[in-house]
C-alpha positions as CSV (number, residue, x, y, z in Angstrom):
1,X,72.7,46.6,137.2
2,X,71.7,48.2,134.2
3,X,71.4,51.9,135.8
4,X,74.9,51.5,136.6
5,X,75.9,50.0,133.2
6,X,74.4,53.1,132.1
7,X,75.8,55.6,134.3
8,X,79.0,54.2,133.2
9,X,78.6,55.1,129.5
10,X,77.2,58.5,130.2
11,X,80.0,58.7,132.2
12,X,82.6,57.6,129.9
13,X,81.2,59.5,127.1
14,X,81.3,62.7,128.9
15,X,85.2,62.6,129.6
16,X,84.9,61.4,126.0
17,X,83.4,64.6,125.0
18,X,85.5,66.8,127.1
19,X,88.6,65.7,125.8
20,X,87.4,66.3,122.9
21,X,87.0,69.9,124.2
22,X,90.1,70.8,125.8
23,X,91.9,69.5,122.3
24,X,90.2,72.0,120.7
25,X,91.3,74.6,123.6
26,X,94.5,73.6,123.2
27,X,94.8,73.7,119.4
28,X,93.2,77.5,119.6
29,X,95.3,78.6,122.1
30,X,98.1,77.6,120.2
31,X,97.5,79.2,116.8
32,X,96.5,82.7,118.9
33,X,99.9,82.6,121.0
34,X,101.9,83.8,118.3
35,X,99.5,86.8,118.1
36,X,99.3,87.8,121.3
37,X,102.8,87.0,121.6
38,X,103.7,90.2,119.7
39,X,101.0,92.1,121.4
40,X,99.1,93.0,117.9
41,X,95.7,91.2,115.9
42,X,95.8,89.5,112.8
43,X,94.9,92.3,110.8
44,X,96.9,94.7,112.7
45,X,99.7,92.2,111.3
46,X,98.7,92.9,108.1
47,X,98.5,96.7,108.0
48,X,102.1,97.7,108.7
49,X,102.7,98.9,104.9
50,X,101.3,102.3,104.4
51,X,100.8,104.3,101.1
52,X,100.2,108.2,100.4
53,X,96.8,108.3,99.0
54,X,96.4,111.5,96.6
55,X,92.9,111.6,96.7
56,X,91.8,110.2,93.5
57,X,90.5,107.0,94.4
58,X,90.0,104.3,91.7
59,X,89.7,105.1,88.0
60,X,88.9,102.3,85.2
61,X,92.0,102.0,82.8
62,X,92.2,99.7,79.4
63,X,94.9,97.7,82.4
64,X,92.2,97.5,85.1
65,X,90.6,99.5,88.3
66,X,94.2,102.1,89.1
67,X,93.8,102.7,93.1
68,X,95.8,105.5,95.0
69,X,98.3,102.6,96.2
70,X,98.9,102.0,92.6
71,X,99.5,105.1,91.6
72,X,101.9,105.5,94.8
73,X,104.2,102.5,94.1
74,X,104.8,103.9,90.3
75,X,105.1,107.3,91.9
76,X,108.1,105.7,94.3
77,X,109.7,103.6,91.6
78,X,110.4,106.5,89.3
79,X,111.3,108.1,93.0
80,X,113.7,105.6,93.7
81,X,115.6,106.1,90.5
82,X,115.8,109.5,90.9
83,X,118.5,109.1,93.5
84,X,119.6,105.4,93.1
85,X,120.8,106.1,89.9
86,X,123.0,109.2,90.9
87,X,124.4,107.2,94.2
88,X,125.1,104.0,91.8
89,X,127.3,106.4,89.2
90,X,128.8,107.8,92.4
91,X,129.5,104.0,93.7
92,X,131.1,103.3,90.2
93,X,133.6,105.7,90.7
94,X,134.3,106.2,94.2
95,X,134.2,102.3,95.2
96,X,137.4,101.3,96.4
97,X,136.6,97.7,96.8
98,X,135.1,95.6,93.4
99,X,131.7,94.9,95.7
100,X,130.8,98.6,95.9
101,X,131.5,99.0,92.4
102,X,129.5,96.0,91.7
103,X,126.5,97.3,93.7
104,X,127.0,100.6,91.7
105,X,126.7,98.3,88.4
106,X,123.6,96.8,89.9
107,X,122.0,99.7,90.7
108,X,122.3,102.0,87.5
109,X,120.9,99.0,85.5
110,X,117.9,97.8,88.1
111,X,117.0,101.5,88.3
112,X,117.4,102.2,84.3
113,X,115.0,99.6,83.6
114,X,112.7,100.6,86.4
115,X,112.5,103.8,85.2
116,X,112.0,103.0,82.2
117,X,108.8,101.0,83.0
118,X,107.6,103.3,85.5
119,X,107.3,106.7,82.8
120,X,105.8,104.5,80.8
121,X,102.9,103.3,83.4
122,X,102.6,107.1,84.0
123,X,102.1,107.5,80.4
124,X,99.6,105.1,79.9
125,X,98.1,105.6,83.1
126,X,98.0,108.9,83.4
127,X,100.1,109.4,86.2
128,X,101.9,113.0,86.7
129,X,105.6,111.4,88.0
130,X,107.9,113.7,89.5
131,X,111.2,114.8,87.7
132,X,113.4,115.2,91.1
133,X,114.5,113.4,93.8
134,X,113.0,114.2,97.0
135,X,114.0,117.2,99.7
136,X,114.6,113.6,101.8
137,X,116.6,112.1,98.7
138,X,118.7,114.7,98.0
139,X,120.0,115.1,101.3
140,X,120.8,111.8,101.1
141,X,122.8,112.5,98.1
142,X,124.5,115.3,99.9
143,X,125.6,113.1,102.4
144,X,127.3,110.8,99.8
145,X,128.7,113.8,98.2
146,X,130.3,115.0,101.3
147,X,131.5,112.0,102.7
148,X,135.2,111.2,102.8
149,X,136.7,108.2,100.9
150,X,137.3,106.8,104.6
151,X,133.5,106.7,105.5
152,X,131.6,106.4,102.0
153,X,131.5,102.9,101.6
154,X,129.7,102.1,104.5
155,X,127.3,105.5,104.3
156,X,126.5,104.4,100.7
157,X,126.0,100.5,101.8
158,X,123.6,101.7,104.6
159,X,121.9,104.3,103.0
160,X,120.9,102.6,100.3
161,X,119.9,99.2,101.8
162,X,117.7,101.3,104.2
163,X,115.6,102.7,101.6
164,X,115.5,99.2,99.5
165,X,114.8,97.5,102.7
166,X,111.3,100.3,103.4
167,X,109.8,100.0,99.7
168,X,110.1,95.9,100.0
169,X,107.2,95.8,102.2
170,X,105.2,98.1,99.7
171,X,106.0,95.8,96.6
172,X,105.1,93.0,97.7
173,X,101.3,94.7,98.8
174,X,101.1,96.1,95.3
175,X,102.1,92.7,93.8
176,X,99.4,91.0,96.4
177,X,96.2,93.4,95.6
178,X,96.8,95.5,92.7
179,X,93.9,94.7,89.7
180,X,95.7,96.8,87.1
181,X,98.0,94.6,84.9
182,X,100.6,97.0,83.7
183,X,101.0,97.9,87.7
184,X,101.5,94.2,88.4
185,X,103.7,94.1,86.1
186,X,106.1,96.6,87.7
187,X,105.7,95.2,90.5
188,X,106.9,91.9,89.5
189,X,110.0,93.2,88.1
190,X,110.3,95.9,91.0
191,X,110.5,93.3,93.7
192,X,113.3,91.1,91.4
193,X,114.9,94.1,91.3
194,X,115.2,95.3,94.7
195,X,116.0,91.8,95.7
196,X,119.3,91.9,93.9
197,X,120.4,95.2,95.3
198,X,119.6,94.0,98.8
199,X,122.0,91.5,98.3
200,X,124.1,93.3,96.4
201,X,124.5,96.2,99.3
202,X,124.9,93.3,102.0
203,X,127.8,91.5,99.9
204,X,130.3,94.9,100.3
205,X,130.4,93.9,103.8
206,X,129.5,97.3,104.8
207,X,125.4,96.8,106.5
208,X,125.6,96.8,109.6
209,X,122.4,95.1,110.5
210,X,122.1,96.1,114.3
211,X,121.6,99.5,113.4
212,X,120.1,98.7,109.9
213,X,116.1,99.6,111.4
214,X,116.8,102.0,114.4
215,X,116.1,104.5,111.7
């Protein structure tokens, strides 16, 4: 009687124990199907924002360790102005409806600021900033320029919620790992920034959002 008395418990304590098990299975499988689901690791995930590293590596500043991504992002924010400002004039007086002008508005004083802030991180920092848009950026410009009243508002709304919509990703990185204070800084008011365009572009009406990121 008492063997099987005890080859009861063992048994009951085994399907116990494997129950136990297959929770845990279950509750792994479950937080690494959203993973595989989209065919990429965890860190893979994590890695889709790139920078263009100059070289320098990190330098100590009176702000904190300055990396290559740092001196990127303040690099593209004085970028960003460069042509944002132009294309916001440009929207000012070429919008035919009050929501392009209103983006326009938007983006000559975001970008005013921004620029603003991001000569003077260069300055502190010592970062050389360039004083022209982009061979990329002034194309885009020339597209504005050459576009007919029919077709600017939605080649402005596009264009320019494109580029917003690529240098999100690379704010929010800076914001997440940057040391340097004065870079965080510009960051924080970068991402508010860009925010309101975004929505600013997607309230003319003009984004169309099927073809927004097959470019």
């Amino acid at each position: 009687m008492r063997a099987i008395l005890s080859n009861s418990a063992t048994s009951g304590r085994t399907i116990a124990t494997g129950l136990v098990v297959a929770a845990l299975v279950a509750t792994l499988a479950a937080l690494l199907l959203p993973v595989q689901l989209f065919g990429e690791t965890a860190s893979a995930a994590t890695n889709t924002v790139s920078y263009d590293d100059d070289g320098g590596g990190t330098v100590n500043t009176r702000y904190g360790p300055l990396t290559p991504m740092d001196r990127d992002f303040v690099r593209k924010v004085r970028l960003a102005g460069l042509w944002e400002m132009p294309a916001g004039r440009q929207a000012q007086e070429r919008g035919k409806t009050a929501a392009v002008r209103t983006a326009g508005d938007h983006l000559v004083a975001g970008h005013t600021e921004l620029d603003r802030r991001s000569v003077e991180a260069g300055r502190a920092l010592g970062i050389p900033l360039p004083n022209q848009p982009s061979a990329e950026q002034q194309g885009w410009l020339g597209q504005l320029n050459s576009a007919s009243d029919a077709e600017y508002p939605r080649l402005f709304a596009e264009l320019l919620r494109r580029s917003h919509g690529k240098v999100f990703g690379l704010i929010a990185m800076v914001r997440d790992q940057t040391r340097n204070t004065m870079v965080r800084a510009l960051a924080n008011k970068a991402n508010s920034t860009v925010l309101d365009h975004i929505t600013v572009l997607e309230n003319t009406g003009q984004v169309d959002f099927d073809t927004l990121h097959s470019s």
